[in-house]
Every structure is written in structure tokens, then in C-alpha cells.
C-alpha positions in Angstrom: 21.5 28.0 -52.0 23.9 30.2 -54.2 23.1 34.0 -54.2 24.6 34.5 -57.8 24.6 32.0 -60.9 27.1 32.4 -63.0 24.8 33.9 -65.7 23.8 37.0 -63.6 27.4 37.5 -62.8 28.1 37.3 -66.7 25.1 39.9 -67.4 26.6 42.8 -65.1 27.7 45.6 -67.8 28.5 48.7 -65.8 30.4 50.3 -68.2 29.5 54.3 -69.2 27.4 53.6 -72.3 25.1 51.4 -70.0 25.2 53.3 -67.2 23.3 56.8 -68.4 23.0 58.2 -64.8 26.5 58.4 -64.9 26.8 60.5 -67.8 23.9 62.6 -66.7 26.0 63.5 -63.6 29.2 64.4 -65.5 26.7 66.5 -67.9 25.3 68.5 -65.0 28.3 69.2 -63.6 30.1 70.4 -66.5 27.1 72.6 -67.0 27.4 74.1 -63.9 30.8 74.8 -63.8 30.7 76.6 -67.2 28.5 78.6 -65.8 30.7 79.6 -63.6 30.1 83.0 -61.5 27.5 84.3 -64.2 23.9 85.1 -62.7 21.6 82.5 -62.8 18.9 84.9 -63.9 21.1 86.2 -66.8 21.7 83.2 -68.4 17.8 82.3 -67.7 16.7 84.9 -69.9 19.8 84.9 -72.1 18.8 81.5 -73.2 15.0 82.0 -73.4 14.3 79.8 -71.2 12.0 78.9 -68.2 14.8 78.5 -64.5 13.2 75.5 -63.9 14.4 74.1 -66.9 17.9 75.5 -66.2 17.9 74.2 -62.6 17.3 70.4 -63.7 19.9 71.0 -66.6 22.4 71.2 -63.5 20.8 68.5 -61.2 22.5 65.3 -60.9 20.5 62.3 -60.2 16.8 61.4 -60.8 16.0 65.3 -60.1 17.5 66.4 -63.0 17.3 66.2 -66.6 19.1 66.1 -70.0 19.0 69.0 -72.2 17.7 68.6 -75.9 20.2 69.7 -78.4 19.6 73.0 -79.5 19.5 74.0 -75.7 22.5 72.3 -75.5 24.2 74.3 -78.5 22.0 77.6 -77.0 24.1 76.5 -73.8 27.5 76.6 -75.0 27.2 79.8 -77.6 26.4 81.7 -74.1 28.8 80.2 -72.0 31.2 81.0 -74.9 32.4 77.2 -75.0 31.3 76.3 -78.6 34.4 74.2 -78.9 33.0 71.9 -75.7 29.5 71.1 -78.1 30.5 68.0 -79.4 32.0 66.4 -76.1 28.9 67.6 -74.3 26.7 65.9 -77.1 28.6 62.7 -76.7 27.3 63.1 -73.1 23.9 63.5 -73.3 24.0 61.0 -76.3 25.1 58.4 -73.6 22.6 60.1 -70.7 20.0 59.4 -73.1 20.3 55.7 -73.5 18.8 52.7 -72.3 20.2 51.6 -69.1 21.1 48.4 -68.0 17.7 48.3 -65.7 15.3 49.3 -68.2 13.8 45.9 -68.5 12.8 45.6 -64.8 11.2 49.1 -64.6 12.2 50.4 -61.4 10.7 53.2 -59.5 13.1 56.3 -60.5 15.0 56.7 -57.2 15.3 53.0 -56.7 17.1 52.8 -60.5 19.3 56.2 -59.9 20.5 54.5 -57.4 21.1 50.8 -58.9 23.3 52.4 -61.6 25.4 54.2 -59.4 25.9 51.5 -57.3 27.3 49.0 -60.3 30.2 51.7 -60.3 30.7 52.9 -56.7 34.2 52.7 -55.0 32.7 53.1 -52.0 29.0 51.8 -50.4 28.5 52.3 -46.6 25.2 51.0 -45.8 23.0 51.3 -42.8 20.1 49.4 -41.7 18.3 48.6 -38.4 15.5 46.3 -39.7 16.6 44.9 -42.8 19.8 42.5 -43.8 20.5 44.9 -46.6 20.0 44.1 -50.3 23.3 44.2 -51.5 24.4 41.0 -49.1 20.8 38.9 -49.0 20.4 35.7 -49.7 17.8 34.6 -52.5 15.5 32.9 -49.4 15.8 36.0 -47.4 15.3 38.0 -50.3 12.1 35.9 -51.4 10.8 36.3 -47.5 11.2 40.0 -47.3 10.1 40.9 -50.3 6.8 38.8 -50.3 6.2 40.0 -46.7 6.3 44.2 -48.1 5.6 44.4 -51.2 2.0 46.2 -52.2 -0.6 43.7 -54.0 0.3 42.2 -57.4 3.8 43.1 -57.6 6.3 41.2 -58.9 8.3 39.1 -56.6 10.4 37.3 -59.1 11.1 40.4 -60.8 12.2 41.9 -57.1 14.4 38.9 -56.3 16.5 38.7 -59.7 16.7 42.8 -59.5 18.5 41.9 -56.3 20.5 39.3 -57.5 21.8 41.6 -60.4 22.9 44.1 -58.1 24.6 41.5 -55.9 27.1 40.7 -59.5 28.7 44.1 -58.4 30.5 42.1 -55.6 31.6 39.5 -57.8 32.9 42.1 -60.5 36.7 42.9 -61.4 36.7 45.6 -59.3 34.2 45.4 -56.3 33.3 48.6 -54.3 34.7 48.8 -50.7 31.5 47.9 -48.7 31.0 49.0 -45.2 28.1 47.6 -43.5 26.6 48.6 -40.0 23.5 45.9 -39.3 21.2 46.6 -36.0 21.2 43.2 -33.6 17.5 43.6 -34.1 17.6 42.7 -38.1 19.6 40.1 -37.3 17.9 38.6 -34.6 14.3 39.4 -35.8 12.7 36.1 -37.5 12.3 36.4 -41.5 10.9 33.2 -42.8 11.9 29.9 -41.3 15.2 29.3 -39.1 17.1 27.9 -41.8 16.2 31.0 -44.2 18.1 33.4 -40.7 20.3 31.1 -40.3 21.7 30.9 -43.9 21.7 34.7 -43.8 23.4 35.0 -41.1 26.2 32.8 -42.4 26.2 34.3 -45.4 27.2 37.5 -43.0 29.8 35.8 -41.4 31.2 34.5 -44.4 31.7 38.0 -46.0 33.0 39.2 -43.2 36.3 37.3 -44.1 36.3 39.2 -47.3 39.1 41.9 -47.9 36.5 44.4 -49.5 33.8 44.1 -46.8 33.7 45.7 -43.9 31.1 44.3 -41.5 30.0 45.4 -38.1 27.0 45.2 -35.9 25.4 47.6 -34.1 24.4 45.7 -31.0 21.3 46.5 -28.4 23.9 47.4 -25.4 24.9 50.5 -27.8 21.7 52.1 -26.3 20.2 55.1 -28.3 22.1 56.5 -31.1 21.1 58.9 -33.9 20.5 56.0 -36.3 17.2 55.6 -34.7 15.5 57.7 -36.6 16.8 56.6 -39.9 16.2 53.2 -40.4 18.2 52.4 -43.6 20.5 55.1 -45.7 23.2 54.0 -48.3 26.0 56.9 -48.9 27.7 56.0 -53.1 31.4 57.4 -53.5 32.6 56.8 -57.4 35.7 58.0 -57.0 36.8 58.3 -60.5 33.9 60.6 -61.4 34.3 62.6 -58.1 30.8 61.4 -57.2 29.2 61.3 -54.0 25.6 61.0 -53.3 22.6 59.6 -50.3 20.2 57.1 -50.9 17.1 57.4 -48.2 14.9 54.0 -48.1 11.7 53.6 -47.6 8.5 51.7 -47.9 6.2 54.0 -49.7 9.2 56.2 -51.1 13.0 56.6 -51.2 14.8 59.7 -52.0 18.7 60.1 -53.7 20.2 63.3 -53.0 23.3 64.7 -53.7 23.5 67.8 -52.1 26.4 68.5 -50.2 25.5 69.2 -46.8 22.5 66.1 -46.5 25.7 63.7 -47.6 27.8 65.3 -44.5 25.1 64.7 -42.2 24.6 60.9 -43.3 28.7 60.4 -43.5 28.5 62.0 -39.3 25.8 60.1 -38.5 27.7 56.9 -40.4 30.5 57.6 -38.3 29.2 57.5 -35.0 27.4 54.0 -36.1 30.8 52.4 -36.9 31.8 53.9 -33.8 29.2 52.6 -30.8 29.1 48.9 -33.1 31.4 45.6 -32.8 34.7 46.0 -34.5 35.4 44.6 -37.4 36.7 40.9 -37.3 36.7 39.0 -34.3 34.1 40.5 -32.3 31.5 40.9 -35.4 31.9 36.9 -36.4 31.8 36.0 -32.8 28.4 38.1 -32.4 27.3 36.6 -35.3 27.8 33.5 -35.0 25.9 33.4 -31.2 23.1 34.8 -33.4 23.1 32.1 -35.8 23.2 29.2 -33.2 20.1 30.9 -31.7 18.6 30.0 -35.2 19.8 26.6 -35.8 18.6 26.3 -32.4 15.2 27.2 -33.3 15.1 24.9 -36.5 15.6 22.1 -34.5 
């Protein structure tokens, strides 16, 4: 069973002016920096305006928000920067558009962090349940997803949201993806044999690929601080200087981009890699022992 047609790999547009969480990042930034060493409070009642409203103005990500216009011009006559209006406009012009994933209507968090994703340089995933989204199959995608979702959701909506992100790994210029996967989510039955055992192939095959980085963290690694986080996904786009965490969860999910929560996810990352299978050899050999075990059980 093919993970991407050819149409979905077609459909992947992550270019700026589709990609408004982008330009909402480079927005709040800018902000921020032309604010420079100037008191928060100041320019709070300078502008006439509630810090909240400030605060958001220089939030990347799904906590933030775009400033209307004549905040934005209010902005720049304060910062002295009137000559930065029009570039700024241009930005919130694109931060205010329509994003690729409108269509699909995706929790906040969960679309923050699809359209960061489509540009990333760099995803390093973790997950000790799960075969993460990024590398599913569409059968392992179907079982999972019919298994957790609440009541009258969507599943066909779910599995082609999926399957769009997937295009990202097909694109001109794929992000380098580092994956650590738990034994247990490898090894832990999700719909028939053949569904596992497919996935698991489908593991062993990307392992081969240049822009993947695969490993397993197996059960003889004993405890490790990744058992209390059961999935995180850390985003580097380079180009825009970018870094930012995305926390999964059943009932919510959090992006963050604040400096020190990234730090702490990239540490803990580190030691994951570290107490796993290397790369290569030892991960496809693990791997394919695990997949046996389910071609095994299809029989």
C-alpha cells in the first residue's frame, strides 16, 4: 500500500505566502527586536494599549497574534522605524492568510505545528507508544487513529491530514529527520500482523534513506528521562533562525518556543539517541527481528 499518491505529493505548497505561521514568527520577532532595550511598560502606555495585547504582538506560534494596522503604524512611529511600515505590512499581510491546512480545520497547536513542519530543516521526533505521524503507513494510520480518536470525528479527514504532511519527505528539499522509536511501539500490536508488519518495513526501508536518521530505543536501555514524555517533536527552520517544541497529547498538545523548554527537550533528545541502537546496521537488524515476530504472527 503506497503512503503518498502522486496527487498529495503534487498538492504540498510550503512556500511563505501559504505558510502564514511563518510570517507570523518573522513579524514577532522583528517586533521584538525593535523594541529593543525600551521598557515594556513604556511602550504599553505609549501606544495606548492593553500588555496583553503587546505580549501576543511578540509571541511566535499559536500564542501570539497579528497586529491590526493602525497598531502596526502606532508600532513603528514609537519605535521610530516608520521607514520599516511597509515591509512589516507585507508581513502581517501574509500572517493573515489562509494557510495551506485551512480546509481540514485543525486544532490550533496541531496546525502551528503542521506549517512549520512543511519548512523545517530539521525534525527530531520522539515517541514511546506511537510509530510517529510523519513515517506511518496509511493502514497504520487508519488503525491508530480509529482506535483514539473521540466519537464522530473524522477518520478520513485524519488519515489524508497525515498523508499531506508525509509529501514534506518527498519534497525538493526534505528536512533532516531524526527519529528515536521505543521497542514497545514497535512491538505493541496495532491492527492485524500485516498492518505491523508493513510499518515496520516501511521503517527499515527509510532507514536506508540519506535524510533519515532512525534509531530505536530498545527495552535493555532501562529507565531513561523519556519516560515521562511520551512523544515531543523539536522544528529547526534554519533559514528563518527558527526553533521551536511540539508536546503531544491525547486531550491536548502544546508548541512552545521558548528558549529554555527547547534546551530541555534537545538534552533530553540527546540522551535518547544516546542509550538507543545506532544508526544503520544495528537499527535494521532490530527491526527486522521485530518484523519477523509479525509475519510470524500473520501466519
Amino acid at each position: 500500500m503506497s503512503d503518498l499518491s502522486p496527487d498529495v505529493k503534487k498538492r504540498q505548497d510550503p512556500s511563505m505566502e501559504r505558510n502564514p505561521t511563518l510570517a507570523q514568527w518573522r513579524l514577532a520577532r522583528q517586533l521584538r527586536q525593535l523594541r529593543g532595550d525600551r521598557k515594556f511598560n513604556d511602550v504599553v502606555k505609549a501606544l495606548r494599549t492593553s500588555g496583553g495585547s503587546l505580549a501576543r504582538w511578540e509571541t511566535p506560534g499559536d500564542r501570539g497574534a497579528v497586529p491590526g494596522p493602525a497598531a502596526l503604524e502606532r508600532l513603528c512611529q514609537v519605535y521610530e522605524a516608520t521607514e520599516r511600515f511597509e515591509e512589516l505590512m507585507e508581513l502581517r499581510r501574509q500572517a493573515r492568510r489562509p494557510d495551506y491546512w485551512q480546509p481540514y480545520d485543525l486544532e490550533r497547536s496541531y496546525r502551528t505545528y503542521a506549517n512549520v513542519e512543511a519548512q523545517a530543516s530539521v525534525v527530531e521526533m520522539f515517541h514511546s507508544q506511537l510509530v510517529p505521524g510523519l513515517v506511518q503507513t496509511e493502514a497504520y494510520a487508519r488503525a491508530v487513529i480509529e482506535a483514539t480518536l473521540r466519537p464522530n470525528s473524522d477518520v478520513d479527514r485524519e488519515v489524508e491530514v497525515r498523508k499531506e504532511r508525509q509529501a514534506v519527505l518527498e519534497s525538493e528539499r526534505p528536512p533532516h529527520l531524526k527519529l528515536v522509536i521505543a521497542e514497545g511501539a514497535l512491538r505493541q500490536q496495532v491492527g492485524p500482523p500485516a498492518v505491523m508488519a508493513e510499518q515496520v518495513r516501511r521503517l527499515i526501508t527509510l532507514s536506508g534513506d540519506g535524510a533519515v536518521s532512525l534509531r530505536v530505543l530498545p527495552f535493555s536501555a532501562g529507565a531513561h528521562p523519556g519516560m515521562r514524555r511520551t512523544s515531543f517533536v523539536i522544528l529547526r527552520v534554519e533559514e528563518e533562525e527558527l526553533e521551536a517544541v511540539y508536546i503531544e497529547g491525547q486531550d491536548s498538545s502544546r508548541f512552545s518556543s521558548e528558549q529554555e523548554e527547547i534546551a530541555d527537550y534537545s538534552s533530553v533528545f540527546e540522551h535518547l539517541q544516546a542509550v538507543s541502537t545506532e544508526e544503520g546496521k544495528a537499527t535494521r537488524s532490530l527491526l527486522e527481528s521485530i518484523a519477523q515476530v509479525h509475519e510470524q504472527r500473520e501466519e
